[in-house]
SEFI-423860 format. One record per residue (C-alpha): residue number from 1; residue in three letters; x negated, y, z negated. Coordinates in nm, 3 decimals. Layout:
<nodes>
+-----+------+---------+---------+---------+
|  nr | rest |      c1 |      c2 |      c3 |
+-----+------+---------+---------+---------+
| NUM |  ALA |       X |       Y |       Z |
...
+-----+------+---------+---------+---------+
</nodes>
This chain:
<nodes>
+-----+------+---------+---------+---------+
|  nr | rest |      c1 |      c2 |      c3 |
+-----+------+---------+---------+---------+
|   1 |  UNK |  -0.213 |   1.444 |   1.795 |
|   2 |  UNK |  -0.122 |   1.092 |   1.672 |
|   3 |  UNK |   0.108 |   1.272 |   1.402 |
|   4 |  UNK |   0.334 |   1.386 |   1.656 |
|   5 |  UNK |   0.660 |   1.272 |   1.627 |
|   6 |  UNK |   0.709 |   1.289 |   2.023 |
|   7 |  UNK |   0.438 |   1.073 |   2.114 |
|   8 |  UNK |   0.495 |   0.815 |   1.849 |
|   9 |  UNK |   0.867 |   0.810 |   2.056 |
|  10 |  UNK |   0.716 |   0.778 |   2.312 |
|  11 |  UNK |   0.504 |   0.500 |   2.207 |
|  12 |  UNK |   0.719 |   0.339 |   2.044 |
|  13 |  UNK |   0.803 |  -0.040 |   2.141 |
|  14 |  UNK |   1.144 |  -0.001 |   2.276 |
|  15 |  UNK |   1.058 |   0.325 |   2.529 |
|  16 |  UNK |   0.748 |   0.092 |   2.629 |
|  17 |  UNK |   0.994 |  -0.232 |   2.690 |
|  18 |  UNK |   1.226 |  -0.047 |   2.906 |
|  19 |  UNK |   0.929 |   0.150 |   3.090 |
|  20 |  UNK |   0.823 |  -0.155 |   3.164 |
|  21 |  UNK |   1.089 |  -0.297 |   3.315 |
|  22 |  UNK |   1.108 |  -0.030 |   3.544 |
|  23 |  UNK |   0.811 |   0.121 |   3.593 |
|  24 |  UNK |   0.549 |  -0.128 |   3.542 |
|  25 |  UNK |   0.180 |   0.093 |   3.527 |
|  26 |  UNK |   0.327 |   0.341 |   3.339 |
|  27 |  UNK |   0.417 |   0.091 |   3.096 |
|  28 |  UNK |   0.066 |  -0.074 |   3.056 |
|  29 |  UNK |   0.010 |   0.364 |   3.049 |
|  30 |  UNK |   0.170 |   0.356 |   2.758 |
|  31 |  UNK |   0.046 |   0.049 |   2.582 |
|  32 |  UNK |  -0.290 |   0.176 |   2.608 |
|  33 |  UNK |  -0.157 |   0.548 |   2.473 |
|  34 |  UNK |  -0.004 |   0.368 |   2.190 |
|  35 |  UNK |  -0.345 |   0.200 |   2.114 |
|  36 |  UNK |  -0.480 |   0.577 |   2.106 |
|  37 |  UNK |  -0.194 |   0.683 |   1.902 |
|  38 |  UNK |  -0.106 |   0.409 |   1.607 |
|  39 |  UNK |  -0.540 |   0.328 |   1.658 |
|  40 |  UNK |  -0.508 |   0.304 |   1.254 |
|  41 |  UNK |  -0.322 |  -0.016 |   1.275 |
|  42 |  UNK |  -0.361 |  -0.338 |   1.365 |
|  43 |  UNK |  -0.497 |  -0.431 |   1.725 |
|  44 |  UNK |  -0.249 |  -0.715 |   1.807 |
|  45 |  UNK |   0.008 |  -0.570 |   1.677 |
|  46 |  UNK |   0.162 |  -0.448 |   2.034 |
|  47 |  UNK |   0.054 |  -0.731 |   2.286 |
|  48 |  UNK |   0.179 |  -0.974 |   2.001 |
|  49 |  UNK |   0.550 |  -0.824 |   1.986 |
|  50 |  UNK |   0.524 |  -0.833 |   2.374 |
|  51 |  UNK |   0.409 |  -1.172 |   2.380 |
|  52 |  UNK |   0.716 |  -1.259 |   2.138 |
|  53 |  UNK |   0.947 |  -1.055 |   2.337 |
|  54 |  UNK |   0.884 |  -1.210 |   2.709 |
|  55 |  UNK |   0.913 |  -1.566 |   2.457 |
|  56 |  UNK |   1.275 |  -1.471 |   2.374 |
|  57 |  UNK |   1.403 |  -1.365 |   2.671 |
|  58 |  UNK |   1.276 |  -1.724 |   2.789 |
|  59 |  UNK |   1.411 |  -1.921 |   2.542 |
|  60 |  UNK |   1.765 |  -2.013 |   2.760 |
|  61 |  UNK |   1.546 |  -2.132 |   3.055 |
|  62 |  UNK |   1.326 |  -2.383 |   2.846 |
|  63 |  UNK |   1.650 |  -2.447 |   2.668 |
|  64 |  UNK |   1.807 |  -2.574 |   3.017 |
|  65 |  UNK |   1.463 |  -2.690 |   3.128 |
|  66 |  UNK |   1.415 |  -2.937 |   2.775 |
|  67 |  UNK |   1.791 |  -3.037 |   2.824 |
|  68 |  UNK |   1.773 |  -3.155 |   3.177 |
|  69 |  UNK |   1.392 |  -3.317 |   3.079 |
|  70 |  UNK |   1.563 |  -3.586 |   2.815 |
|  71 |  UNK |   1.820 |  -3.588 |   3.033 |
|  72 |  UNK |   2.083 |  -3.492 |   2.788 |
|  73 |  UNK |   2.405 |  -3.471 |   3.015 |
|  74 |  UNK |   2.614 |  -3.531 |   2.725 |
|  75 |  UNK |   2.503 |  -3.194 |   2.535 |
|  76 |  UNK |   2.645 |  -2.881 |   2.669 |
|  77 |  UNK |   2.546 |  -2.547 |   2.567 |
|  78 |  UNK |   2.857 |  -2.288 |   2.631 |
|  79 |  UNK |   2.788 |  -2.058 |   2.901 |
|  80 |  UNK |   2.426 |  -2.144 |   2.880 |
|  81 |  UNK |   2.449 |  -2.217 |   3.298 |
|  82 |  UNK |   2.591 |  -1.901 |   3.395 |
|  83 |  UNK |   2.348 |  -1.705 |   3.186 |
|  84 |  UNK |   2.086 |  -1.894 |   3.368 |
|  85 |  UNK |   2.266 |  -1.841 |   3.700 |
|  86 |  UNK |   2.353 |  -1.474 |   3.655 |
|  87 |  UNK |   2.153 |  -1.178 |   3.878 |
|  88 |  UNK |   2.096 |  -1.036 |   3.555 |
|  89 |  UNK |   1.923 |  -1.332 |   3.384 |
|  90 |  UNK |   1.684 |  -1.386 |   3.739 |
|  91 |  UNK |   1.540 |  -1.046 |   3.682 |
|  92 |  UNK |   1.486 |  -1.042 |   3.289 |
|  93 |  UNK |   1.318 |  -1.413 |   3.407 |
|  94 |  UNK |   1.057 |  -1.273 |   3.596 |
|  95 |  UNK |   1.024 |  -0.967 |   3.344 |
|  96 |  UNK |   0.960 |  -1.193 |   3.059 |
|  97 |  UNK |   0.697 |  -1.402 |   3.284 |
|  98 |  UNK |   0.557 |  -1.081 |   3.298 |
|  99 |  UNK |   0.567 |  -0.946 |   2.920 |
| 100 |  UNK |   0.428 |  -1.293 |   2.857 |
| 101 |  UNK |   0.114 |  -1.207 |   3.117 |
| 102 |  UNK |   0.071 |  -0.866 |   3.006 |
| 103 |  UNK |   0.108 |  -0.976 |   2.612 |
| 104 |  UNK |  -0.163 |  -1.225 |   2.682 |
| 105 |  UNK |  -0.378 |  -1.009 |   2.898 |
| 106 |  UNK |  -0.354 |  -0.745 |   2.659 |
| 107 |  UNK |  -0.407 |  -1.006 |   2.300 |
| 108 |  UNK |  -0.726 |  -1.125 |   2.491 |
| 109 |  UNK |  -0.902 |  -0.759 |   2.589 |
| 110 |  UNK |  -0.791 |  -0.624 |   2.218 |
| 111 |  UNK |  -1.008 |  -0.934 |   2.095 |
| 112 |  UNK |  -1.257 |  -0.872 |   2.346 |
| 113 |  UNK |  -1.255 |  -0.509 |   2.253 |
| 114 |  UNK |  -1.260 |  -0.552 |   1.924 |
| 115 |  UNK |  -1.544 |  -0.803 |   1.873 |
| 116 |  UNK |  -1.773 |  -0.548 |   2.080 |
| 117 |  UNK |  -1.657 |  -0.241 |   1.890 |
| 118 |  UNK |  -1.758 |  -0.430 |   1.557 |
| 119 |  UNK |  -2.068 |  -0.528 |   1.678 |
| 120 |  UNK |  -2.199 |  -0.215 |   1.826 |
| 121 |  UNK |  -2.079 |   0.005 |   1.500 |
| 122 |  UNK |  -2.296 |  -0.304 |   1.309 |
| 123 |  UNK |  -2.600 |  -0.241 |   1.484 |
| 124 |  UNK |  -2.510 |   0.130 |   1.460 |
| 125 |  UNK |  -2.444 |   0.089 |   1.079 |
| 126 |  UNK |  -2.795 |  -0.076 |   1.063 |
| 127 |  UNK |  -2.992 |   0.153 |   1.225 |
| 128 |  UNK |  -2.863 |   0.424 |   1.042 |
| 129 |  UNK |  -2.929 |   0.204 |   0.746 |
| 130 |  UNK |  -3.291 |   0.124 |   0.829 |
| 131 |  UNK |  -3.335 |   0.513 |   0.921 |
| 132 |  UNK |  -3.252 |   0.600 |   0.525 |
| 133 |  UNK |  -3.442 |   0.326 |   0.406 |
| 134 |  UNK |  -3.749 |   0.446 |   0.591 |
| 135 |  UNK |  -3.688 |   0.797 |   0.495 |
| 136 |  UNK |  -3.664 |   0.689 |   0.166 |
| 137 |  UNK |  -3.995 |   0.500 |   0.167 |
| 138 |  UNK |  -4.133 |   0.817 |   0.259 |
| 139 |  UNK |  -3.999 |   1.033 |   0.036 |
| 140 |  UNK |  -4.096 |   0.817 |  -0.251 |
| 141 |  UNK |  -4.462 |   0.729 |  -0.078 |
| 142 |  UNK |  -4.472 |   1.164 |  -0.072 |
| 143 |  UNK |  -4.320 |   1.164 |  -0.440 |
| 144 |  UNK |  -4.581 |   0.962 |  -0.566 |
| 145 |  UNK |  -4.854 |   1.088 |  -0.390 |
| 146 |  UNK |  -4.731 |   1.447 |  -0.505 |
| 147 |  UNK |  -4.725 |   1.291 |  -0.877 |
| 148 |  UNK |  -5.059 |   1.165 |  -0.834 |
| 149 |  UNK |  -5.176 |   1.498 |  -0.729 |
| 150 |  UNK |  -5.000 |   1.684 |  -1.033 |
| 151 |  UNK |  -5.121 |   1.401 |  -1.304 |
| 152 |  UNK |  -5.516 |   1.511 |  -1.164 |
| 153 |  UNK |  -5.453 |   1.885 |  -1.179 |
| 154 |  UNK |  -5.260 |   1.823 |  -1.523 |
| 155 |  UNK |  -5.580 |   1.653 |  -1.626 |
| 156 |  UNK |  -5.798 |   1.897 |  -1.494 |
| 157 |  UNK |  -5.682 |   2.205 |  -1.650 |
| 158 |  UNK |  -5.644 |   1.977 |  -2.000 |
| 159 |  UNK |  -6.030 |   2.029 |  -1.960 |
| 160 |  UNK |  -6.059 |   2.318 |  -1.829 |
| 161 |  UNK |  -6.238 |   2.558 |  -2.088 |
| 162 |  UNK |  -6.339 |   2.958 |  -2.064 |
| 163 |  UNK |  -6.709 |   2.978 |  -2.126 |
| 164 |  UNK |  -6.891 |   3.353 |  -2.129 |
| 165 |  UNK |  -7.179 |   3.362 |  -1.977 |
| 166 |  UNK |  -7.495 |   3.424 |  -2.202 |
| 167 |  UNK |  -7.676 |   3.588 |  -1.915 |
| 168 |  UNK |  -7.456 |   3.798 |  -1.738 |
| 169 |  UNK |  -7.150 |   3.825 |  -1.977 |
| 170 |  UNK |  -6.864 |   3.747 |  -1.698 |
| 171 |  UNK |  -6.633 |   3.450 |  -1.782 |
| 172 |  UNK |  -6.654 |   3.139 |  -1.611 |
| 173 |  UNK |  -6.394 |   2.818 |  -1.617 |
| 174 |  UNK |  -6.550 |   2.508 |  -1.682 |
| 175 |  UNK |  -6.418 |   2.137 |  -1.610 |
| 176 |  UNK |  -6.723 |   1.975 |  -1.756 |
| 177 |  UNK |  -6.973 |   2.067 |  -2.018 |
| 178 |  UNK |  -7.191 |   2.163 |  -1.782 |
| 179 |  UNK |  -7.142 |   2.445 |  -1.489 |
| 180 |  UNK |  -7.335 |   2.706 |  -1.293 |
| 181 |  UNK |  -7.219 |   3.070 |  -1.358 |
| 182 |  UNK |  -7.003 |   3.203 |  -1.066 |
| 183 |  UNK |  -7.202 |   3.539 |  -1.075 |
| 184 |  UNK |  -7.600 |   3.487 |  -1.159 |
| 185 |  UNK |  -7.654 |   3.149 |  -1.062 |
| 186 |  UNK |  -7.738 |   2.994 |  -1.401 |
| 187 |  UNK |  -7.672 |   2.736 |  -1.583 |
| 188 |  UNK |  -7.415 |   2.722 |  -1.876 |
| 189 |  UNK |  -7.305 |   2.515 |  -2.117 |
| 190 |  UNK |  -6.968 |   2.462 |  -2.311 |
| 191 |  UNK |  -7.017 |   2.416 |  -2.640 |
+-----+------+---------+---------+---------+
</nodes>
């Protein structure tokens, strides 16, 4: 889904600018579909170029405001005061106040967000970790006892011998050089 060309449009920063100006939820609707949709890149990518754009669209305000705060009468920006007069200007105002908000509002949960998602796939990462590591422990503790167990049978059929017995002629298996016979009850000898 986040290869389709349509919802990357869709997502894409200047269809979420303008639905913002309009529409307002669907825009933050959007912002949070693009985090679904470009969720391979970097978090503050988006809320940063929002925070920049509300910036720039407030830049001939605090240009008028810093003027008239040194009290610089004697520099005059051309048409500076009827871009900051115009109808136009008063609503992209208040819509950069609120790309600012939303830019910040947004920078600050994508930290927030962020920070908890790295910490819970840590302690998920280390669980999983210590899992392996104990079944690891155990498969070696099962290895070796398993080894242990071969090495004494290994050992035990080393000296393991065939001996007939004298009395009753059947063939008996011997670990020592001493035995009973499995059959008549006496005892034999390995020689």
């Amino acid at each position: 889904m986040s290869e389709n060309k349509f919802f990357k449009l869709l997502c894409s920063l200047p269809v979420v600018l303008i639905v913002l100006y309009f529409i307002p939820f669907l825009g933050i609707c959007l912002i949070l579909f693009r985090y679904y949709v470009y969720r391979g890149n970097k978090y503050y990518k988006t809320p940063a170029l929002l925070l920049v754009c509300g910036i720039l669209l407030l830049i001939p305000k605090l240009t008028d405001s810093i003027i008239k705060m040194l009290k610089l009468d004697n520099v005059e920006i051309p048409y500076l005061n009827s871009i900051i007069t115009s109808d136009i200007y008063t609503k992209l105002f208040s819509y950069s106040k609120f790309l600012v908000t939303v830019g910040i509002i947004f920078l600050i949960l994508s930290f927030i967000f962020r920070n908890v998602f790295n910490k819970l796939s840590n302690k998920v990462n280390s669980g999983i970790r210590n899992y392996m590591e104990q079944d690891l422990k155990k498969d070696y503790e099962i290895r070796k006892e398993n080894d242990m167990k071969m090495q004494e049978k290994r050992e035990k059929a080393k000296n393991t011998h065939v001996v007939h017995c004298p009395y009753c002629g059947s063939d008996n298996m011997l670990t020592e050089q001493t035995g009973t016979c499995k059959f008549c009850r006496r005892k034999i000898e390995y020689k």
